[in-house]
PDB file as gemmi writes it, atoms N, CA and C in Angstrom:
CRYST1    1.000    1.000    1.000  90.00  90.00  90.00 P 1                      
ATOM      1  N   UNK A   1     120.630  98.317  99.328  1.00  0.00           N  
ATOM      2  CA  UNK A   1     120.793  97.019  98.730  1.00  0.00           C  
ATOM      3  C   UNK A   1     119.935  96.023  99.479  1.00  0.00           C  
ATOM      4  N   UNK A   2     119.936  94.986  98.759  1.00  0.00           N  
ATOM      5  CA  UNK A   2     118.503  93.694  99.520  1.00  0.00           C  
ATOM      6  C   UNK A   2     119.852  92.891 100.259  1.00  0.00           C  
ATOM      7  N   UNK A   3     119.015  92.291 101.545  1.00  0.00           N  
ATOM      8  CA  UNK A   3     119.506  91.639 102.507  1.00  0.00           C  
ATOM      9  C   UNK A   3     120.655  90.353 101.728  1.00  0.00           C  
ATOM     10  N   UNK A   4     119.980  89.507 100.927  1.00  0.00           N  
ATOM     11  CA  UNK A   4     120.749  88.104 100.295  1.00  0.00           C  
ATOM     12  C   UNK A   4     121.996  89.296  99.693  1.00  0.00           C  
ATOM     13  N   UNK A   5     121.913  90.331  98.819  1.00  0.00           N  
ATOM     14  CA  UNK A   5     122.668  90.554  98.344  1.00  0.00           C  
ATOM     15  C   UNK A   5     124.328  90.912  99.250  1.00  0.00           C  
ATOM     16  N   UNK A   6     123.495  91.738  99.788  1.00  0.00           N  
ATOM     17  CA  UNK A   6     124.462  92.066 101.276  1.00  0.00           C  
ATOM     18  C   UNK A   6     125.501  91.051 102.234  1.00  0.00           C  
ATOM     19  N   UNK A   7     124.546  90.013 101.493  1.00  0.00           N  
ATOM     20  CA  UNK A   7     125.306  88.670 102.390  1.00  0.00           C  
ATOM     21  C   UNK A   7     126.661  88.646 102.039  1.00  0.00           C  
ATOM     22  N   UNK A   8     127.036  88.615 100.793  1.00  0.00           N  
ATOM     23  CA  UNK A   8     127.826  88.167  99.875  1.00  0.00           C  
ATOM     24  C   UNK A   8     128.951  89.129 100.166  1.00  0.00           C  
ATOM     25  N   UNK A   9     128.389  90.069 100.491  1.00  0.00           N  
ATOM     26  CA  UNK A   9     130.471  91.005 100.753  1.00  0.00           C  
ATOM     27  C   UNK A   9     130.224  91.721 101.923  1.00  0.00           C  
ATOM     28  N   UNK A  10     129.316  91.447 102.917  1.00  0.00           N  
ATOM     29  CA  UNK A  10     129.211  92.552 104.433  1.00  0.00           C  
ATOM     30  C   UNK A  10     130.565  92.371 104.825  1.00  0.00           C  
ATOM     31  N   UNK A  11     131.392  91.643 104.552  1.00  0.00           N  
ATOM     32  CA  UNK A  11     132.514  91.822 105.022  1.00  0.00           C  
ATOM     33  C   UNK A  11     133.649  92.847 104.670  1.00  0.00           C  
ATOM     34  N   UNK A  12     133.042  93.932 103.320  1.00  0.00           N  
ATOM     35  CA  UNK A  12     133.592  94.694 103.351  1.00  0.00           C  
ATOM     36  C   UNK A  12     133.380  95.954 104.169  1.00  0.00           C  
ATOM     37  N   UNK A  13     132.224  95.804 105.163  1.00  0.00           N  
ATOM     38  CA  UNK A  13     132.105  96.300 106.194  1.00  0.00           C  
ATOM     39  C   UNK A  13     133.363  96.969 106.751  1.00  0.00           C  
ATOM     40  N   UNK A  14     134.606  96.144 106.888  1.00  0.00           N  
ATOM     41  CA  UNK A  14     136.131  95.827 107.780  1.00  0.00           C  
ATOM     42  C   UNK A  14     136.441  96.971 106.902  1.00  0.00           C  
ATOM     43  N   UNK A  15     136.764  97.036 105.795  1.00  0.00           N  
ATOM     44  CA  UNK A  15     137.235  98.015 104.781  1.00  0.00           C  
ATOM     45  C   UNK A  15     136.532  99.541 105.093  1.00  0.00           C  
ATOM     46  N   UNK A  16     135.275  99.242 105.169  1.00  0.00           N  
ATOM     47  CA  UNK A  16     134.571 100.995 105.378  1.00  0.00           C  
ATOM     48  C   UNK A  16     135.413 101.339 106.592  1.00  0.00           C  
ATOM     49  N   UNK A  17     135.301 100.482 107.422  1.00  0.00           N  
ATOM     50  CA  UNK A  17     135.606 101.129 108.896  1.00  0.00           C  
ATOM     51  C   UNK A  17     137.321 101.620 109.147  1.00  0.00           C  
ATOM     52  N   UNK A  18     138.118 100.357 108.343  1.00  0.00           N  
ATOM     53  CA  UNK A  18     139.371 100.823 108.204  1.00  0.00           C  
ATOM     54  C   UNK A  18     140.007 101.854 107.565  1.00  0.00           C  
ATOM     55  N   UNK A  19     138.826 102.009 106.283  1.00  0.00           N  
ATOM     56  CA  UNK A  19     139.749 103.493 105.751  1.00  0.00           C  
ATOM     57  C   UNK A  19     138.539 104.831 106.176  1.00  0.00           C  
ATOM     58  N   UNK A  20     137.834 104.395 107.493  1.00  0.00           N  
ATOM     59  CA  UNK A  20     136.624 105.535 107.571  1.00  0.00           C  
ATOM     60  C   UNK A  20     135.707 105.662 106.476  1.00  0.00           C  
ATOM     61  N   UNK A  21     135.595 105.856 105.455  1.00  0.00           N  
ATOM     62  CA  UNK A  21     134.966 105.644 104.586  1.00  0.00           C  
ATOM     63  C   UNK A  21     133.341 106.378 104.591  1.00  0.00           C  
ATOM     64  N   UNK A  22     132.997 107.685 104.372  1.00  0.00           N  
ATOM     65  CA  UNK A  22     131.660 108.210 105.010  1.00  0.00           C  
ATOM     66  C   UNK A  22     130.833 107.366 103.953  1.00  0.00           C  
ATOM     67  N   UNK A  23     130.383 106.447 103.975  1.00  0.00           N  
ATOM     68  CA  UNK A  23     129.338 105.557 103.493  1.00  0.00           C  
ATOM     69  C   UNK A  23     127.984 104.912 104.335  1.00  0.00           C  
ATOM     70  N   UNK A  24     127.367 105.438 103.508  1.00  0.00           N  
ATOM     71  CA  UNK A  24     125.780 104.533 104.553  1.00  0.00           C  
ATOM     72  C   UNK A  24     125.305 103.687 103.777  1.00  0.00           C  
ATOM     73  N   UNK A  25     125.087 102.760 104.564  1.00  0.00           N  
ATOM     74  CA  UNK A  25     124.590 101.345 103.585  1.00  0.00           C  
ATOM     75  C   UNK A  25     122.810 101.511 104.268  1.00  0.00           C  
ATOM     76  N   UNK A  26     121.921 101.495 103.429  1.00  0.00           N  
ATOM     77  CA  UNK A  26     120.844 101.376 103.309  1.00  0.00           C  
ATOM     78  C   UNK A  26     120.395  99.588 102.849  1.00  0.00           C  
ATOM     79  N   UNK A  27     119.909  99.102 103.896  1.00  0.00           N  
ATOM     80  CA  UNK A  27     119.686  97.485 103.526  1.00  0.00           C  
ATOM     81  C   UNK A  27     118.498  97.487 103.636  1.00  0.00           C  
ATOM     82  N   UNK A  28     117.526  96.913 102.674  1.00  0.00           N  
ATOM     83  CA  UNK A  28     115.911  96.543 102.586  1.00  0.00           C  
ATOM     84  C   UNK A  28     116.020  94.847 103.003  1.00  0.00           C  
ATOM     85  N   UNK A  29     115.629  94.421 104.329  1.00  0.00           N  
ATOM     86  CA  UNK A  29     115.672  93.535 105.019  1.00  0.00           C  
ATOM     87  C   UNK A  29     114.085  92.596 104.475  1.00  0.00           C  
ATOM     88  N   UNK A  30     114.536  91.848 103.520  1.00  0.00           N  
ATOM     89  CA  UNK A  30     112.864  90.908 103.159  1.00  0.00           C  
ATOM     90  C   UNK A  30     112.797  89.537 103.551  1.00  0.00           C  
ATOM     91  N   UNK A  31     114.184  89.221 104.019  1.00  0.00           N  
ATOM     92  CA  UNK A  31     114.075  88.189 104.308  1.00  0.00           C  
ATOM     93  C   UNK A  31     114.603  87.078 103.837  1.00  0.00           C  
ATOM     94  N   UNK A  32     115.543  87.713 102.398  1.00  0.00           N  
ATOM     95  CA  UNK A  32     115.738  87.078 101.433  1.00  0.00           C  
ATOM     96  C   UNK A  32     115.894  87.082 100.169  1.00  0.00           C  
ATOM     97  N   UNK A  33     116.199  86.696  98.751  1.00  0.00           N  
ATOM     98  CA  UNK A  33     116.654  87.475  97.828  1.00  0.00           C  
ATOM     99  C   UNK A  33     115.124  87.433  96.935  1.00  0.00           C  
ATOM    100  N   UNK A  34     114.362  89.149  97.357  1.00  0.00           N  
ATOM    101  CA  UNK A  34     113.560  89.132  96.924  1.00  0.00           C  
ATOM    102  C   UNK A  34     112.971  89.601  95.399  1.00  0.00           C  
ATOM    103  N   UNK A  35     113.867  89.780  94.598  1.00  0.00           N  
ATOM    104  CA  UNK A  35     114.297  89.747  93.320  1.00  0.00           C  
ATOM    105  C   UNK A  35     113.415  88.753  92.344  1.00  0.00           C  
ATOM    106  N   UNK A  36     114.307  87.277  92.866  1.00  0.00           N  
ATOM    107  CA  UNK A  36     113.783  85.621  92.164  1.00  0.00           C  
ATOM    108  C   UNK A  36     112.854  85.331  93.047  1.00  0.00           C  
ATOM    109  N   UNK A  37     112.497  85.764  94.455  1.00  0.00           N  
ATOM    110  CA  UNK A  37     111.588  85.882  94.803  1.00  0.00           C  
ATOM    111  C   UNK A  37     109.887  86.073  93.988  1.00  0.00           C  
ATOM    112  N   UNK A  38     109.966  87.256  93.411  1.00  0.00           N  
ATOM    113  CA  UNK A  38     109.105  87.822  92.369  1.00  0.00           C  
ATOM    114  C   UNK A  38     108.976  87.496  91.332  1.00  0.00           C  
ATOM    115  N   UNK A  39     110.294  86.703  90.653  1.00  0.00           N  
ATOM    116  CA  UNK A  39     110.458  86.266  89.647  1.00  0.00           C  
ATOM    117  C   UNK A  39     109.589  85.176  89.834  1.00  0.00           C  
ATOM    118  N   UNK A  40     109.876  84.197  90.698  1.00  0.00           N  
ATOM    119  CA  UNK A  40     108.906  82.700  90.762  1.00  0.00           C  
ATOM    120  C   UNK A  40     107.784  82.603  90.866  1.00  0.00           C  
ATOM    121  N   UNK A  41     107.600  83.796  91.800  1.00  0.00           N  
ATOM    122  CA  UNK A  41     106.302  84.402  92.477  1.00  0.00           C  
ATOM    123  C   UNK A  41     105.155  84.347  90.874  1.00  0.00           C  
ATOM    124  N   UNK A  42     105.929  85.348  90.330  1.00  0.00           N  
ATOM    125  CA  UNK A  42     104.743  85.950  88.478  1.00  0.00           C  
ATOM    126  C   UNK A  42     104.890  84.806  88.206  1.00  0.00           C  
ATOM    127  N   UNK A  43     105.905  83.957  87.918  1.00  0.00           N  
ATOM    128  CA  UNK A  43     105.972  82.870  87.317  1.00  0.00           C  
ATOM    129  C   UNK A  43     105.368  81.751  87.918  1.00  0.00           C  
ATOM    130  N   UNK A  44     104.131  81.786  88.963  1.00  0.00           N  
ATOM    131  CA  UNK A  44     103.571  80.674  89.260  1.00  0.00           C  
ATOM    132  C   UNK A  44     104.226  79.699  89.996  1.00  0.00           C  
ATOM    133  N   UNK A  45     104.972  79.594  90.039  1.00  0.00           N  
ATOM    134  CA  UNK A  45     106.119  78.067  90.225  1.00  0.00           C  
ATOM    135  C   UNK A  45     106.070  78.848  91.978  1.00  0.00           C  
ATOM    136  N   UNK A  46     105.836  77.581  92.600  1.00  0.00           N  
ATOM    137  CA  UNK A  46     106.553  77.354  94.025  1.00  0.00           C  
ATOM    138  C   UNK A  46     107.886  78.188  94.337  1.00  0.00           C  
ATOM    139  N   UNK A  47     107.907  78.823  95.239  1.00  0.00           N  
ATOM    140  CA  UNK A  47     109.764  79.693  95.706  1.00  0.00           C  
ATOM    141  C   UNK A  47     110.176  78.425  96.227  1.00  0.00           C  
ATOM    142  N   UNK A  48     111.770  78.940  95.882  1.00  0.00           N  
ATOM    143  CA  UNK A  48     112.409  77.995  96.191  1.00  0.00           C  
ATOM    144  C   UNK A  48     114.198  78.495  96.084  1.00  0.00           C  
ATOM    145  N   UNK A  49     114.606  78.422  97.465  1.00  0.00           N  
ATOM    146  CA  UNK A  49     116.074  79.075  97.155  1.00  0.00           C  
ATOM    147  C   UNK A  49     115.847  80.500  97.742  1.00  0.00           C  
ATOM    148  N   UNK A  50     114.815  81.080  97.947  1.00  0.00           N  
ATOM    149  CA  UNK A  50     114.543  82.528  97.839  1.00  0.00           C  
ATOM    150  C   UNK A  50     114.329  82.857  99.321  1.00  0.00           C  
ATOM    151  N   UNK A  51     114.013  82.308 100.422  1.00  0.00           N  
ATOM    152  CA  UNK A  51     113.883  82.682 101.625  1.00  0.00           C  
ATOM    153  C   UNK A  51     114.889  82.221 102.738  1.00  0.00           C  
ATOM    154  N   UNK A  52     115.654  83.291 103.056  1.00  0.00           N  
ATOM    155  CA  UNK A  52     117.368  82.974 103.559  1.00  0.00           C  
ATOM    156  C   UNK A  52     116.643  82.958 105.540  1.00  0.00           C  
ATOM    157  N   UNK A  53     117.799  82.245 105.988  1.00  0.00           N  
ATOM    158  CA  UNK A  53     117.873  82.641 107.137  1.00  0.00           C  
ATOM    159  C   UNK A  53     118.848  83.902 107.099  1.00  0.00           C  
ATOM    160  N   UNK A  54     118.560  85.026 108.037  1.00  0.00           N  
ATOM    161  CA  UNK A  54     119.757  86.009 108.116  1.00  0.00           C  
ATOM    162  C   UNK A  54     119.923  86.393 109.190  1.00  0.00           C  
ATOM    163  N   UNK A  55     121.193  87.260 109.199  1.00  0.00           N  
ATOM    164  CA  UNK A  55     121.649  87.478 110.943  1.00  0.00           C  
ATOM    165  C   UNK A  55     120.707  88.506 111.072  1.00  0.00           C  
ATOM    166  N   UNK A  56     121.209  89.042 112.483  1.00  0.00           N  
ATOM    167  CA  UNK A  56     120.524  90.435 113.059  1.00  0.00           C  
ATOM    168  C   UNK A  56     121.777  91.263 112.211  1.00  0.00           C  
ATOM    169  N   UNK A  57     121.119  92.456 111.555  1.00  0.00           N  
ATOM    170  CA  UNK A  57     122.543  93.025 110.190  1.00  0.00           C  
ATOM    171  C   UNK A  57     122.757  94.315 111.622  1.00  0.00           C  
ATOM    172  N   UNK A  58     122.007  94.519 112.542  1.00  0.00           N  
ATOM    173  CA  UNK A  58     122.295  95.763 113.431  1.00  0.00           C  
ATOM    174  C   UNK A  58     124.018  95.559 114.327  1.00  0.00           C  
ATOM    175  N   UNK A  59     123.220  94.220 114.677  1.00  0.00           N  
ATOM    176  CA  UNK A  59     124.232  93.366 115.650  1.00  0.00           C  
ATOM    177  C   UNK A  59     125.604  93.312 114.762  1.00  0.00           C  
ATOM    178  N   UNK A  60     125.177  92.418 113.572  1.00  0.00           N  
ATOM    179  CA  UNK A  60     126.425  92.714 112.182  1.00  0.00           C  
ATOM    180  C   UNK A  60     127.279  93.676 111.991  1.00  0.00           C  
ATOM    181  N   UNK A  61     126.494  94.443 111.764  1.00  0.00           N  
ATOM    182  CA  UNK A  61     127.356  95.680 111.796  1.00  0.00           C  
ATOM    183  C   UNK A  61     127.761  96.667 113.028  1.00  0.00           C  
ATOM    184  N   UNK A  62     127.526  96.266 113.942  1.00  0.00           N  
ATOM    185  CA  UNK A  62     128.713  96.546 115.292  1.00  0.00           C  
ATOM    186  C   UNK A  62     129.270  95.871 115.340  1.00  0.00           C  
ATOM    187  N   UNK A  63     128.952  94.395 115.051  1.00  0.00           N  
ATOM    188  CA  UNK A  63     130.821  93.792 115.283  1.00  0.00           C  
ATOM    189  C   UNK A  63     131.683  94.145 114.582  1.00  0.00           C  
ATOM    190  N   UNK A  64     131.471  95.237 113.436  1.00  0.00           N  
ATOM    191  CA  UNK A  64     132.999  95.356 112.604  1.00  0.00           C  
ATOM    192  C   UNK A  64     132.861  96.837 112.934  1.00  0.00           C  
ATOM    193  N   UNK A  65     132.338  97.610 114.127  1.00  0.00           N  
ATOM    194  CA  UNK A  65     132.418  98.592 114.996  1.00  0.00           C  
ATOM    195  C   UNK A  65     131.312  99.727 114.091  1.00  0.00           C  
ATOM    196  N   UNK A  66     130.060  99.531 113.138  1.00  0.00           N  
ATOM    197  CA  UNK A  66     129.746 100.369 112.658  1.00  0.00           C  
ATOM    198  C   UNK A  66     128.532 100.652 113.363  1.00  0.00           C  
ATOM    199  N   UNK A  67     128.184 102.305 113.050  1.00  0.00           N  
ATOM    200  CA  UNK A  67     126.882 102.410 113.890  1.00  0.00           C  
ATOM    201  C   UNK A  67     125.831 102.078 113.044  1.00  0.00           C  
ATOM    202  N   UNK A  68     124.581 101.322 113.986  1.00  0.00           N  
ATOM    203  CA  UNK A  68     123.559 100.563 113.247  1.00  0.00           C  
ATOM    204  C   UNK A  68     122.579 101.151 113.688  1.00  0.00           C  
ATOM    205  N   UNK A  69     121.353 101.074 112.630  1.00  0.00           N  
ATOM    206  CA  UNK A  69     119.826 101.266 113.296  1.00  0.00           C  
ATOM    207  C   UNK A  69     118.594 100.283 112.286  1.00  0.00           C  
ATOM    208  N   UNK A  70     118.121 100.367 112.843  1.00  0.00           N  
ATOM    209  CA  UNK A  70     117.035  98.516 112.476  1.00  0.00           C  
ATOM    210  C   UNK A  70     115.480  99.614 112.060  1.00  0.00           C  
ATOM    211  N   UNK A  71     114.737  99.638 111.501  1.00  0.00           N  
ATOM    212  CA  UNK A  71     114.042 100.757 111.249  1.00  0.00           C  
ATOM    213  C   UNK A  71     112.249  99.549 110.541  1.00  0.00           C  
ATOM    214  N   UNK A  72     111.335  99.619 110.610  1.00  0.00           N  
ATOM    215  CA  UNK A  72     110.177  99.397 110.194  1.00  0.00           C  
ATOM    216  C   UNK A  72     109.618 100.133 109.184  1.00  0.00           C  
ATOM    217  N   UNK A  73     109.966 100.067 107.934  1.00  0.00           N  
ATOM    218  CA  UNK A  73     109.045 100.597 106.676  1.00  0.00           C  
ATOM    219  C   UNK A  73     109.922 101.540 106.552  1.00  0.00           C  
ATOM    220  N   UNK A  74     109.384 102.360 105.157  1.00  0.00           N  
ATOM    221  CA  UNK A  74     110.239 103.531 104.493  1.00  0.00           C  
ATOM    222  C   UNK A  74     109.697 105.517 105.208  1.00  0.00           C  
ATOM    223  N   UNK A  75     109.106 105.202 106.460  1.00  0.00           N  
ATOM    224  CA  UNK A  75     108.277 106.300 106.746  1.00  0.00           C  
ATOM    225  C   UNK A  75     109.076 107.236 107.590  1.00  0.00           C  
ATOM    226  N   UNK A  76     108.323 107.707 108.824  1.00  0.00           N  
ATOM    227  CA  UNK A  76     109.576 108.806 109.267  1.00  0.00           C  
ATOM    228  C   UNK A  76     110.384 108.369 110.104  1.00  0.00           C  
ATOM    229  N   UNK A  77     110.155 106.991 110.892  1.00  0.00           N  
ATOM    230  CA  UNK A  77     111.238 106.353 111.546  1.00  0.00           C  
ATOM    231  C   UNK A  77     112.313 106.387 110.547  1.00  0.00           C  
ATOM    232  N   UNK A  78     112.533 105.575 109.270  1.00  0.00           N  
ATOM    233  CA  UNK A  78     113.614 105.848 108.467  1.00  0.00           C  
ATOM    234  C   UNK A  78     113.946 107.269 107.953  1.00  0.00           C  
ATOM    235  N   UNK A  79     113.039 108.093 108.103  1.00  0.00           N  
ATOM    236  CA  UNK A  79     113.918 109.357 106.991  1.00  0.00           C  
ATOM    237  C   UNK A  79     114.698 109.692 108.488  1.00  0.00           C  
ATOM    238  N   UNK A  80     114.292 109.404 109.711  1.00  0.00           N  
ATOM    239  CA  UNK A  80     115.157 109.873 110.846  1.00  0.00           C  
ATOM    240  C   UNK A  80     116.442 109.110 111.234  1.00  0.00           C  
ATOM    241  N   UNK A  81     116.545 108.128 110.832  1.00  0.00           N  
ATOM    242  CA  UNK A  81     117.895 107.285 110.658  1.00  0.00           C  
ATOM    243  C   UNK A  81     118.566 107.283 109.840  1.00  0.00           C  
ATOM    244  N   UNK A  82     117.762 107.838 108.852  1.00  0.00           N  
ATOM    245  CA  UNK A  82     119.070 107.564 107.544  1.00  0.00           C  
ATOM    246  C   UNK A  82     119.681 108.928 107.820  1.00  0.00           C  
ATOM    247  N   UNK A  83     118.770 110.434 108.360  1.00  0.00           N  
ATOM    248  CA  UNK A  83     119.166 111.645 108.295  1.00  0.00           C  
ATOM    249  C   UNK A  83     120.938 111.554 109.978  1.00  0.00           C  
ATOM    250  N   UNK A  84     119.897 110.718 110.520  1.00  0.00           N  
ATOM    251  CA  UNK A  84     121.157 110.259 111.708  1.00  0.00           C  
ATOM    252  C   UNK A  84     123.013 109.491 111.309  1.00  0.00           C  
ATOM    253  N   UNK A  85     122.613 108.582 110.022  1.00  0.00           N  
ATOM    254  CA  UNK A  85     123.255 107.893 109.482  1.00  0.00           C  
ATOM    255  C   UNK A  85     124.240 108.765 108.682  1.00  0.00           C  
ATOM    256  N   UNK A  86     123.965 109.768 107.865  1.00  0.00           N  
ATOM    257  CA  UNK A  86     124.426 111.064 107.079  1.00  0.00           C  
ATOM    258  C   UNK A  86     124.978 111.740 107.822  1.00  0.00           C  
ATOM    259  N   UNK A  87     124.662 111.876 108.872  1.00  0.00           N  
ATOM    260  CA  UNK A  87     125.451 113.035 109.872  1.00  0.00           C  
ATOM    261  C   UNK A  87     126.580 111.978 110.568  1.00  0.00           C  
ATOM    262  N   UNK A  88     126.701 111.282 110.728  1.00  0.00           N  
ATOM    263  CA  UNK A  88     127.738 110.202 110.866  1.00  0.00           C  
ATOM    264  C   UNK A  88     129.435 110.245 110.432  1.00  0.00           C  
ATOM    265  N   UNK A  89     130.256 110.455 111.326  1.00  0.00           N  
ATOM    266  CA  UNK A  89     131.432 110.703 110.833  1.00  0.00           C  
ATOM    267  C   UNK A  89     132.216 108.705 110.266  1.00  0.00           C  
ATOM    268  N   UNK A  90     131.915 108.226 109.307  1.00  0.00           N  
ATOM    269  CA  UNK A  90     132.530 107.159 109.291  1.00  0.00           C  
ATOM    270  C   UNK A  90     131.295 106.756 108.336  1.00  0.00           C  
ATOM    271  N   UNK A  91     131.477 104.960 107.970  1.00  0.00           N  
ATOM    272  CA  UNK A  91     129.982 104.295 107.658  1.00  0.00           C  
ATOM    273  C   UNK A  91     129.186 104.123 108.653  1.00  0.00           C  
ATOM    274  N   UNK A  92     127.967 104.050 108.319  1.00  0.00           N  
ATOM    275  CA  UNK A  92     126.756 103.556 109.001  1.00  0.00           C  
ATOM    276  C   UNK A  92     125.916 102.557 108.555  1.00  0.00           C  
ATOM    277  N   UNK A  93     125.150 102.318 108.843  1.00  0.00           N  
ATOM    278  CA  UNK A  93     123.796 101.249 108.482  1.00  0.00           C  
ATOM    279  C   UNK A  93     122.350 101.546 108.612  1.00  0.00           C  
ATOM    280  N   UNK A  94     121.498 101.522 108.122  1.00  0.00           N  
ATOM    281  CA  UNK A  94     120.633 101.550 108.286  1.00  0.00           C  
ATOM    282  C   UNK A  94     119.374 100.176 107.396  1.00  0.00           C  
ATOM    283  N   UNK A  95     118.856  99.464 108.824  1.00  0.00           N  
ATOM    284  CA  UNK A  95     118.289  98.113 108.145  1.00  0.00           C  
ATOM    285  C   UNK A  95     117.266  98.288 108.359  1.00  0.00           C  
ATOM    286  N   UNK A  96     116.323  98.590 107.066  1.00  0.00           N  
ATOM    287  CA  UNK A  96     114.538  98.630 106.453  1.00  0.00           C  
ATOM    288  C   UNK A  96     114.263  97.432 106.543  1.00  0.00           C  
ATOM    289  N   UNK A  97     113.226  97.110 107.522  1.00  0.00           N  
ATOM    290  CA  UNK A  97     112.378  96.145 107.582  1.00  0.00           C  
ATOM    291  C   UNK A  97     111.045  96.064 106.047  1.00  0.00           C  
ATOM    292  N   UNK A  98     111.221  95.669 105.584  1.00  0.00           N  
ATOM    293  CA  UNK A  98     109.847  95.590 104.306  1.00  0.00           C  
ATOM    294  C   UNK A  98     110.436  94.658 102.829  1.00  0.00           C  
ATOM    295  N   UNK A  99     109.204  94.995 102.148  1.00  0.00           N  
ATOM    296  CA  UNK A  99     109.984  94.270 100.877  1.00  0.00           C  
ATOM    297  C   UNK A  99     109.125  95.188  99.984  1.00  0.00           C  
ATOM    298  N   UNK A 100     109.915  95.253  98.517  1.00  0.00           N  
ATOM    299  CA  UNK A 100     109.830  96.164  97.920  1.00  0.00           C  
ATOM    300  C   UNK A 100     109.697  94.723  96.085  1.00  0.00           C  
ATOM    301  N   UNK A 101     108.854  95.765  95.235  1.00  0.00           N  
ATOM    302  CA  UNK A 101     108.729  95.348  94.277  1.00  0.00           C  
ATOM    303  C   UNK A 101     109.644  95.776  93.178  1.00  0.00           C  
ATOM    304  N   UNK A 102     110.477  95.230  92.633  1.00  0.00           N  
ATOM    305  CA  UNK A 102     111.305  95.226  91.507  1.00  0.00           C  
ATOM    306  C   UNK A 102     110.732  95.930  90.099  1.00  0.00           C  
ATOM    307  N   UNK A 103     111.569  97.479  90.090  1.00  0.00           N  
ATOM    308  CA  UNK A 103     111.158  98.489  88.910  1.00  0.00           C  
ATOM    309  C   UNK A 103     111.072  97.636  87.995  1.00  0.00           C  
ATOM    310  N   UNK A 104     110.132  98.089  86.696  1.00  0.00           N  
ATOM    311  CA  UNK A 104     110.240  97.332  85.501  1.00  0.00           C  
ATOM    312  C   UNK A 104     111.212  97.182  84.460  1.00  0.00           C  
ATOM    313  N   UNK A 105     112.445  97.786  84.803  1.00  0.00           N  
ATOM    314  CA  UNK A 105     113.676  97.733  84.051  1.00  0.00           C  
ATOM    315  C   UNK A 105     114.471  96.375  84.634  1.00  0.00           C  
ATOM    316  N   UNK A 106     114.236  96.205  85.382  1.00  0.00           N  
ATOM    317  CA  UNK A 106     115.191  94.863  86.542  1.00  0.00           C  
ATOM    318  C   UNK A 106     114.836  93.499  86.205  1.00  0.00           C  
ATOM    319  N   UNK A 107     113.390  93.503  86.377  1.00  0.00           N  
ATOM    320  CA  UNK A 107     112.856  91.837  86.075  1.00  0.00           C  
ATOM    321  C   UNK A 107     112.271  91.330  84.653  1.00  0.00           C  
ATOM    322  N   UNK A 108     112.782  90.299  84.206  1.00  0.00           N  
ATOM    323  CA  UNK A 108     112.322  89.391  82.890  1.00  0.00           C  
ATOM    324  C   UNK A 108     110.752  89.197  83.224  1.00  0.00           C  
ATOM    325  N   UNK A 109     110.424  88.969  83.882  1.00  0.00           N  
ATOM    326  CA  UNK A 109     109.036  88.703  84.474  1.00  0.00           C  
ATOM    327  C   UNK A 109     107.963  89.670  84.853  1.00  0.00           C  
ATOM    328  N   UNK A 110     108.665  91.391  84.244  1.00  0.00           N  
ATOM    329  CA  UNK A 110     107.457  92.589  84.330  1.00  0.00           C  
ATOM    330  C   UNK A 110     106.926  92.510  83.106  1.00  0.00           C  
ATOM    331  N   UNK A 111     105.633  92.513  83.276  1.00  0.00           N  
ATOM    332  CA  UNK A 111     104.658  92.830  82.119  1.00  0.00           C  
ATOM    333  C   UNK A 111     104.271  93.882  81.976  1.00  0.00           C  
ATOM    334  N   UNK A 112     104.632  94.876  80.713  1.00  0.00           N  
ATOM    335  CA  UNK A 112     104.041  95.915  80.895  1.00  0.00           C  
ATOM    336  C   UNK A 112     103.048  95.704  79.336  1.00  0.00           C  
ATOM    337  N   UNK A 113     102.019  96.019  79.826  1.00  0.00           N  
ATOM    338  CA  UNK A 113     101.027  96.161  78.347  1.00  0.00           C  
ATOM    339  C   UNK A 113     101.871  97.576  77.036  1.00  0.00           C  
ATOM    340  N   UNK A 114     101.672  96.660  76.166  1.00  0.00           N  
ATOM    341  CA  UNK A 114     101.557  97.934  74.751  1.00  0.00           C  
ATOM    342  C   UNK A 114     100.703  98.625  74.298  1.00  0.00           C  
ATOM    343  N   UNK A 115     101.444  99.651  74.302  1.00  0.00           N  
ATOM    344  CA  UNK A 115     100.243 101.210  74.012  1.00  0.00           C  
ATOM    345  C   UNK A 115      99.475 101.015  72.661  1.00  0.00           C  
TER     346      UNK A 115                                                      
END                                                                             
């Protein structure tokens, strides 16, 4: 899930950890909700609303006791954390540094040409 989104219920963090819960949360860290990001972006118009301050989500998620790892891009640093994260008795975390472009099913603002 994207970082802004994450904002909004990390607090069910408390819940994974209380009922154990083998869940790994995979967070793509952009900085912000990079979604309307893209949206404003195609759409010319100035961003605005779209670039959050956010915590450290590593730090985050040890305070509600989960194990964390902070990772740079989708390459083999991550396939080695997330494979660390899976072997994990409980939830985990794992926070992707990058930003990612929105499939063409998601955004009002993909253009795809007609065949």
């Amino acid at each position: 899930m994207g970082d802004g989104g994450f904002l909004f219920a990390c607090g069910e963090l408390a819940t994974a950890v209380q009922e154990r819960l083998p869940v790994t949360v995979v967070l793509v860290d952009d900085g912000g909700y990079g979604m309307l990001r893209f949206d404003q972006v195609q759409s010319g118009v100035p961003t605005r609303g779209v670039d959050l301050v956010t915590p450290d989500f590593v730090a985050l998620a040890q305070a509600f006791g989960v194990p964390a790892e902070a990772v740079d891009g989708f390459g083999e640093a991550f396939e080695d954390a997330l494979a660390k994260s899976l072997a994990t008795d409980g939830p985990s975390l794992v926070a992707v540094r990058a930003a990612l472009t929105p499939p063409p099913s998601t955004s009002p603002r993909w253009y795809r040409a007609a065949r």
